[in-house]
C-alpha angles and dihedrals in degrees: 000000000000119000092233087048094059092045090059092049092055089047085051088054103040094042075051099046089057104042088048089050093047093048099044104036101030105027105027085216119167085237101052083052094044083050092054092049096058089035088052091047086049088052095050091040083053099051091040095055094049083054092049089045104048089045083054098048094048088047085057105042077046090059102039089051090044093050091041098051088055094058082047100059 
Protein backbone atom coordinates (compact mmCIF):
# COMPACT_ATOMS: atom_id res chain seq x y z
CA UNK A 1 0.00 0.00 0.00
CA UNK A 2 1.13 3.48 -1.22
CA UNK A 3 2.10 5.88 1.12
CA UNK A 4 -0.23 8.39 -0.28
CA UNK A 5 -2.79 5.74 -0.20
CA UNK A 6 -2.51 5.16 3.69
CA UNK A 7 -2.52 8.99 4.43
CA UNK A 8 -5.90 9.30 2.77
CA UNK A 9 -7.29 6.37 4.79
CA UNK A 10 -6.31 8.00 8.05
CA UNK A 11 -7.95 11.52 6.66
CA UNK A 12 -11.15 9.31 5.88
CA UNK A 13 -11.07 7.99 9.99
CA UNK A 14 -10.42 10.40 11.43
CA UNK A 15 -13.11 12.92 9.03
CA UNK A 16 -15.35 9.88 10.24
CA UNK A 17 -14.38 9.79 13.80
CA UNK A 18 -15.46 13.41 14.13
CA UNK A 19 -18.45 13.58 12.35
CA UNK A 20 -19.55 10.51 14.19
CA UNK A 21 -18.57 12.16 17.38
CA UNK A 22 -20.48 15.66 16.42
CA UNK A 23 -23.52 13.95 15.44
CA UNK A 24 -23.77 11.50 18.27
CA UNK A 25 -22.50 13.44 21.23
CA UNK A 26 -23.49 17.07 20.24
CA UNK A 27 -26.57 16.66 17.93
CA UNK A 28 -28.33 13.06 19.11
CA UNK A 29 -29.00 12.70 16.04
CA UNK A 30 -30.33 8.86 14.66
CA UNK A 31 -27.23 9.04 12.20
CA UNK A 32 -24.55 9.80 14.51
CA UNK A 33 -26.01 6.57 16.46
CA UNK A 34 -26.34 4.61 13.52
CA UNK A 35 -22.61 5.74 12.94
CA UNK A 36 -21.46 4.35 16.69
CA UNK A 37 -22.86 1.59 16.20
CA UNK A 38 -20.76 0.60 12.80
CA UNK A 39 -17.71 2.31 14.28
CA UNK A 40 -18.22 0.10 17.58
CA UNK A 41 -18.76 -3.49 15.23
CA UNK A 42 -15.62 -2.43 13.39
CA UNK A 43 -14.07 -2.11 16.53
CA UNK A 44 -15.22 -5.79 17.85
CA UNK A 45 -14.43 -7.47 14.00
CA UNK A 46 -10.93 -5.77 14.52
CA UNK A 47 -10.16 -7.11 17.84
CA UNK A 48 -11.51 -10.30 16.92
CA UNK A 49 -9.12 -10.71 13.57
CA UNK A 50 -5.94 -9.81 15.44
CA UNK A 51 -7.03 -12.48 17.66
CA UNK A 52 -7.60 -14.83 14.77
CA UNK A 53 -4.19 -13.70 13.30
CA UNK A 54 -1.95 -13.91 16.06
CA UNK A 55 -3.66 -17.70 17.03
CA UNK A 56 -2.80 -18.49 13.52
CA UNK A 57 0.43 -17.36 13.54
CA UNK A 58 1.44 -19.32 17.09
CA UNK A 59 -0.38 -22.79 15.48
CA UNK A 60 1.96 -22.38 12.75
CA UNK A 61 5.30 -21.48 14.46
CA UNK A 62 3.98 -24.58 16.61
CA UNK A 63 3.99 -26.57 13.72
CA UNK A 64 7.31 -25.32 11.92
CA UNK A 65 9.41 -25.90 15.52
CA UNK A 66 7.73 -29.13 15.99
CA UNK A 67 8.55 -30.28 12.39
CA UNK A 68 12.17 -28.76 12.64
CA UNK A 69 13.27 -30.45 16.05
CA UNK A 70 12.42 -33.93 14.41
CA UNK A 71 14.96 -33.43 11.32
CA UNK A 72 17.23 -32.40 14.04
CA UNK A 73 17.20 -34.91 15.72
Amino acid sequence: MSKRTKRTILILGVVYAVATLILNNVLQTAIGGFMMTLSFLALVVAIVSAIYYIIKYSIKQFIYNRKNRKSIE
